[in-house]
DRENDO-1510 file (C-alpha; in Angstrom, 1 decimal, always signed):
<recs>
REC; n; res; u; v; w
REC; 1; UNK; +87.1; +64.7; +184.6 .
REC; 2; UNK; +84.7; +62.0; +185.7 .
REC; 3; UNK; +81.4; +60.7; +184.3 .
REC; 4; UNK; +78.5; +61.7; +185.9 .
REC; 5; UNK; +76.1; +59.2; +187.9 .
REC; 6; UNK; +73.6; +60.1; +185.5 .
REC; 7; UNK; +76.0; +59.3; +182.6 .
REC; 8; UNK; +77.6; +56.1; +184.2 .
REC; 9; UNK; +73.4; +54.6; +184.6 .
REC; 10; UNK; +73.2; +55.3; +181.0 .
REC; 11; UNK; +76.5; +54.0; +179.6 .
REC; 12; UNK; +76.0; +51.0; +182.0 .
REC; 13; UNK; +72.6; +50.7; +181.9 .
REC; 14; UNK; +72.6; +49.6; +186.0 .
REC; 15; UNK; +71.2; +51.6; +188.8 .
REC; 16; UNK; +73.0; +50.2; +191.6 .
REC; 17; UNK; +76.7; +51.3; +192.0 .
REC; 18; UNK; +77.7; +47.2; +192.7 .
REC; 19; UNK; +75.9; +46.3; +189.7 .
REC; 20; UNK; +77.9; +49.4; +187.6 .
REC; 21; UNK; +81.1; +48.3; +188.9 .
REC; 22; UNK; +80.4; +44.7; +187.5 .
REC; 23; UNK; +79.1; +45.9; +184.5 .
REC; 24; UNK; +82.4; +48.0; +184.1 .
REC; 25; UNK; +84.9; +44.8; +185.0 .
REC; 26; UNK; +83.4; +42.7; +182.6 .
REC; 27; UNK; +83.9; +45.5; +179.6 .
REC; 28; UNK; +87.6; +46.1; +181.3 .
REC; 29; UNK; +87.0; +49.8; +181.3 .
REC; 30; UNK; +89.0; +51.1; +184.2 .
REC; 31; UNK; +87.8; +52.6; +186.9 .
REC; 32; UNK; +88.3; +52.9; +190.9 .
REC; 33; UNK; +85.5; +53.3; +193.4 .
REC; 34; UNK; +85.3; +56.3; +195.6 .
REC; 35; UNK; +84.8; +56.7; +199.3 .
REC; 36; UNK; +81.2; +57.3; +198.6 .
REC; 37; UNK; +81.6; +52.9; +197.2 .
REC; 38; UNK; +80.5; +54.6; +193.8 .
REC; 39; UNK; +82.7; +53.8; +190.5 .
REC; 40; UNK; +84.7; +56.7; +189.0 .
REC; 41; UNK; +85.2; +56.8; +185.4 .
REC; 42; UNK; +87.6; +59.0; +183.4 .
REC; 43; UNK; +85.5; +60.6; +181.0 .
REC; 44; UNK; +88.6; +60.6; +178.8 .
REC; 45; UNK; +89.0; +56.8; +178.8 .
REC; 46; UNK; +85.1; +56.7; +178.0 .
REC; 47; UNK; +85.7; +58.7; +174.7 .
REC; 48; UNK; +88.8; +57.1; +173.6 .
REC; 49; UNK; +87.5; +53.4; +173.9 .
REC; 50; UNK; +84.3; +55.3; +171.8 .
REC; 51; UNK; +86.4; +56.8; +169.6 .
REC; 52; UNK; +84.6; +60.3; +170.3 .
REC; 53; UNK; +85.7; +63.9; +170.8 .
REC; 54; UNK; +88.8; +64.3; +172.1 .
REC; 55; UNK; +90.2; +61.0; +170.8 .
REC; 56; UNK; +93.6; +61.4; +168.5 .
REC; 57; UNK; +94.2; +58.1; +167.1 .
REC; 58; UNK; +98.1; +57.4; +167.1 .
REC; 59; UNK; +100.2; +57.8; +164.1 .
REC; 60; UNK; +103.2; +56.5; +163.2 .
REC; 61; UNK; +106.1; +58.9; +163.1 .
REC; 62; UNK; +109.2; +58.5; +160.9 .
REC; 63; UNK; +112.1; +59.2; +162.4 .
REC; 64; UNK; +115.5; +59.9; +159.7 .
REC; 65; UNK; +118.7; +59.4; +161.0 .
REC; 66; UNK; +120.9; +62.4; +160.4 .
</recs>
């Protein structure tokens, strides 16, 4: 569901949770902090923007009058 904190150092590259959250704003990924003041990531919104596992790009669909 969420990144890890292991996972959100490495994608960020930050330590501190403060600095993470900056980190996250300026590349507009969304997240929310917790009650423990640590960001929460969707893992799902970490993929798509990646364009990784799990990602279906969107496809037009025709739709025919009948």
């Amino acid at each position: 569901m969420f990144l890890t904190e292991e996972e959100l150092r490495t994608l960020s590259g930050k330590q501190k949770a403060s600095a993470q959250a900056r980190w996250l704003n300026s590349e507009n990924i969304p997240h929310i902090i917790g009650g423990d003041g640590k960001p929460k990531v969707l893992r799902e919104l970490v993929l798509a923007r990646l364009g990784g596992a799990g990602h279906t790009p969107h496809e037009p669909k025709l739709r025919l009058a009948s």
